[in-house]
C-alpha positions in Angstrom: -7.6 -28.7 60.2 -7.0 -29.2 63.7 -6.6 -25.7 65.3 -3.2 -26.6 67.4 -1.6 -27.0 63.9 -2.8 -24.1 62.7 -1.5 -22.0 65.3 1.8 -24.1 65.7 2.4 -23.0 61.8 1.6 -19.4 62.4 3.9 -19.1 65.3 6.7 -21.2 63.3 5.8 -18.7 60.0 6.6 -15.7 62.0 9.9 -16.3 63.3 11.3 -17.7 60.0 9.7 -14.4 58.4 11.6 -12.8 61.9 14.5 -14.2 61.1 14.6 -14.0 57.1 14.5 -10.0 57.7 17.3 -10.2 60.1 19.5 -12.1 57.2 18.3 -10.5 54.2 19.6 -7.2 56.6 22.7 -8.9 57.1 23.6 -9.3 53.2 22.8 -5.5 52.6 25.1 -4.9 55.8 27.5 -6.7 54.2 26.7 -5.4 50.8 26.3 -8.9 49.6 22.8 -8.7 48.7 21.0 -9.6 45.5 18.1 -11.1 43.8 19.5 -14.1 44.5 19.5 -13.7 47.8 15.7 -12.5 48.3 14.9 -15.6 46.3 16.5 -17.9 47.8 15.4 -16.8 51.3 11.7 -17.0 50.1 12.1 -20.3 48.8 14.0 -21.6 51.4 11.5 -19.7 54.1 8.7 -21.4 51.9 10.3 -24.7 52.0 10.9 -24.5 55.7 7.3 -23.4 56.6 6.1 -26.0 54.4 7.8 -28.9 56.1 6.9 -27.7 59.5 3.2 -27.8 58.4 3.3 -31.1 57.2 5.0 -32.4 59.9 2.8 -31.3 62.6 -0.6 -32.0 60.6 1.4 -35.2 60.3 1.8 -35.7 64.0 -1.8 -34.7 64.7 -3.3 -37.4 62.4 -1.0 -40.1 63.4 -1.5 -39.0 67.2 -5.8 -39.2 66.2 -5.2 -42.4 65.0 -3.0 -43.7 67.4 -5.4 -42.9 70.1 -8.4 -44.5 68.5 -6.9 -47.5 67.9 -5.5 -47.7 71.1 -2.1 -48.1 70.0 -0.2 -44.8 70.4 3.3 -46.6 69.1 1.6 -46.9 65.6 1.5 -43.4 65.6 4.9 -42.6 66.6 6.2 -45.2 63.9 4.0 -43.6 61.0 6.1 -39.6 62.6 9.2 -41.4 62.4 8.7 -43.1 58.6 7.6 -39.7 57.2 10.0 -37.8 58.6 12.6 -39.2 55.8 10.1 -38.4 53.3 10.2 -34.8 54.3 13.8 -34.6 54.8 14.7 -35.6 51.3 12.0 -33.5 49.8 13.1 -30.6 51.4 16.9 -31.0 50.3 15.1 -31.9 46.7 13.4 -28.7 46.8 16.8 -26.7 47.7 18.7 -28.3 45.2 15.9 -26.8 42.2 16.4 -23.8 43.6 19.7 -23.5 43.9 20.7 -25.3 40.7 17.8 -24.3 38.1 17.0 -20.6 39.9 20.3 -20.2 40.8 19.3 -18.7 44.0 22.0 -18.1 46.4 23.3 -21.2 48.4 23.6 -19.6 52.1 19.8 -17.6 51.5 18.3 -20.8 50.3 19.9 -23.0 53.4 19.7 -21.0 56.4 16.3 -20.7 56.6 15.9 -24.4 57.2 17.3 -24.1 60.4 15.0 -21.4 61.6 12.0 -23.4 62.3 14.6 -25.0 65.5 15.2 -21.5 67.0 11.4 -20.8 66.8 11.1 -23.8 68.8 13.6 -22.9 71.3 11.7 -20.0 72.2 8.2 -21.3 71.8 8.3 -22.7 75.7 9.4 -18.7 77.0 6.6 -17.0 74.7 3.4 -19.7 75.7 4.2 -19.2 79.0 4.0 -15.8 78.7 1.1 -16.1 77.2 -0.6 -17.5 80.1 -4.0 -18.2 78.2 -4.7 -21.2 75.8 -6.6 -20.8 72.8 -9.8 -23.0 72.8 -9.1 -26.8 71.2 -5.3 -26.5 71.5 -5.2 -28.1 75.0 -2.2 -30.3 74.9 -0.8 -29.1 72.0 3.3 -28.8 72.3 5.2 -28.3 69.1 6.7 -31.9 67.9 9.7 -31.9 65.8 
């Protein structure tokens, strides 16, 4: 597995963990909180992880590809057809749990969109950073 993925996932993983202990802290604020809730923010935190990963493993094959064949818009058509895919498995996956594990609609949901605020911040916390790890040269989080 190409190391930029791996370390694109990890930083995506952590701020939907982040974030899913701010929300499951909101419910008990709010004294809303159940089993429900917990399971659907796993699944849903599961889900979202999930599609990030296969999105940017994805991206990095297509891009491979793309670049030894010496046509990069292959690649950016094959991104493009899966994300579809993804989209509908995702929702899929939400639907099971919220219909057969009756997990709580807003815990399951919510999640989802937490990949996008990792992402907002990912630009702020490489610079930061200031060092690349070794074979990620390049790398930029695609979505």
């Amino acid at each position: 597995m190409d190391p930029a993925v791996r370390k694109e996932t990890g930083y995506i993983a952590a701020w939907v963990i982040l974030l899913s202990l701010v929300m499951e802290a909101v419910f008990l604020l709010f004294r809303k909180w159940d089993l429900s809730v917990l399971l659907g923010n796993l699944g849903g935190a599961a889900i979202a992880i999930g599609n990030f990963f296969l999105m940017a493993l994805i991206a990095t094959r297509a891009m491979n590809r793309g670049i030894e064949s010496g046509k990069p818009e292959e690649a950016a058509a094959r991104v493009k057809a899966t994300a579809m895919i993804r989209l509908l498995g995702s929702v899929l996956l939400c639907v099971i749990l919220i219909a057969v594990f009756k997990t709580n609609v807003y815990a399951t949901l919510i999640p989802m969109l937490f990949p996008r605020i990792g992402i907002m911040f990912w630009p702020r916390f490489n610079k930061n950073r200031g060092t690349e790890q070794p074979g990620t040269e390049g790398s930029d989080l695609i979505d």
